[in-house]
ZAMARGU-4260 file (C-alpha; in steps of 0.2 Angstrom, whole numbers, plus 5000, padded with zeros to 4 digits):
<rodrens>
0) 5240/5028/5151 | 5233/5011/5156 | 5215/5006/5154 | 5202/5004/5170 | 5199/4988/5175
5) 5185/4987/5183 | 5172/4999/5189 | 5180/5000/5205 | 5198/5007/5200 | 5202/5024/5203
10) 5207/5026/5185 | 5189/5028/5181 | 5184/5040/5197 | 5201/5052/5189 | 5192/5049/5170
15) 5173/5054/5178 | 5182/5068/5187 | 5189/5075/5174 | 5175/5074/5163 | 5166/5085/5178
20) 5178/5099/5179 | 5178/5099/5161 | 5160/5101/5161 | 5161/5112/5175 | 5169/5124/5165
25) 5158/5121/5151 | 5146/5128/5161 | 5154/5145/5170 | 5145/5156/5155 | 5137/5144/5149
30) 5144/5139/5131 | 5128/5143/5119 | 5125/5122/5119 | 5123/5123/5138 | 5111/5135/5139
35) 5100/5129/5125 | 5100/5112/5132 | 5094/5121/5151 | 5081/5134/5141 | 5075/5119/5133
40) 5072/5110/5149 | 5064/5128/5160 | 5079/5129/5172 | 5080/5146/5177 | 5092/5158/5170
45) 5097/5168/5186 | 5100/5149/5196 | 5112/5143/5183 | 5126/5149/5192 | 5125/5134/5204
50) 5130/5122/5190 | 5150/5127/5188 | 5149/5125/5209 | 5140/5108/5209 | 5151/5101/5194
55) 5169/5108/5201 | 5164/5100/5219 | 5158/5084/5211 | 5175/5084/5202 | 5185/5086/5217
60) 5174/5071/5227 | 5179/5060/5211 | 5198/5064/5212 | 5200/5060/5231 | 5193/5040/5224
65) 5212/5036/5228 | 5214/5043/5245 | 5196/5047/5252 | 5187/5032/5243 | 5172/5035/5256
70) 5170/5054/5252 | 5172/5047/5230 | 5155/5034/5233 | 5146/5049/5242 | 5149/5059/5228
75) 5144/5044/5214 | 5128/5044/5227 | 5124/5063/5226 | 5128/5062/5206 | 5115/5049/5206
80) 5102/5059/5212 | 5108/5074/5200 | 5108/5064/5185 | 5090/5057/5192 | 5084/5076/5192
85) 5092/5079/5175 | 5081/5066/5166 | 5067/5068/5176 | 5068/5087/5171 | 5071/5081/5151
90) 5055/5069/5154 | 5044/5085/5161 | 5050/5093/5145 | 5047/5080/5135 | 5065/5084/5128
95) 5070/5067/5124 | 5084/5068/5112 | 5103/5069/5113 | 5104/5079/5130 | 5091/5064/5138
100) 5103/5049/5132 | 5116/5058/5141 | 5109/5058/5156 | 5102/5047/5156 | 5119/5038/5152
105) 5128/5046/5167 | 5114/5042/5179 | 5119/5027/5175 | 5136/5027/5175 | 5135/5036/5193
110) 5125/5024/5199 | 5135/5011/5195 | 5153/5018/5203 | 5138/5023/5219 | 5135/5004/5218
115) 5151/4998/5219 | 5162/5011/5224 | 5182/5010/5225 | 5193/5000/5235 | 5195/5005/5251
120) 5211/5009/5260 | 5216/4997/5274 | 5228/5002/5286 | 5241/4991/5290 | 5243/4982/5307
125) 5256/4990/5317 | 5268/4977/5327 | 5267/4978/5343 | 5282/4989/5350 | 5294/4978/5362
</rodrens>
């Protein structure tokens, strides 16, 4: 496998995506880590079910960088404002160890690949038929 380039190759959109549908499953019970991390922060037991849903679509936006790079930057944008949530809820909680870096880590890496987002598909100019 080759290494990223640069922010804006998809490479890193299929790495950030598959770090999401990892987590995404991570979070379908949620593994005992998960749900400390989101008692520890007050989220609400009976709305954790959103998290697989938000993480598996989130992971889908990501893998379309290569064909749908304007639906890959809106969701870098919406992971943005997840992550911003996230530390602002660790900041309420004044929960500021490992779970806090990480988010705060992926709010910035999200708002980086929002930033500059992937290449973008041109089409190519059709000849004019004769």
């Amino acid at each position: 496998m080759r290494a990223p380039t640069s922010l804006r190759d998809p490479l890193v959109y299929q790495l950030a995506a598959t770090g999401q549908a990892a987590d995404a499953v991570a979070c379908i019970g949620p593994i005992p880590y998960i749900a400390r991390c989101l008692d520890d922060v007050g989220f609400p037991a009976e709305h954790r079910w959103v998290f697989p849903v938000v993480k598996a679509a989130s992971a889908t936006g990501l893998a379309a960088a290569p064909r749908f790079p304007q639906l890959a930057r809106f969701t870098a944008v919406m992971l943005t404002l997840y992550f911003s949530l996230a530390v602002g809820m660790h900041l309420r909680a004044r929960d500021l160890r490992l779970n806090f870096v990480a988010a705060s880590s992926l709010l910035l890496v999200y708002a980086a690949l929002a930033a500059t987002g992937p290449p973008t598909i041109t089409p190519r100019p059709q000849l004019p038929r004769t």
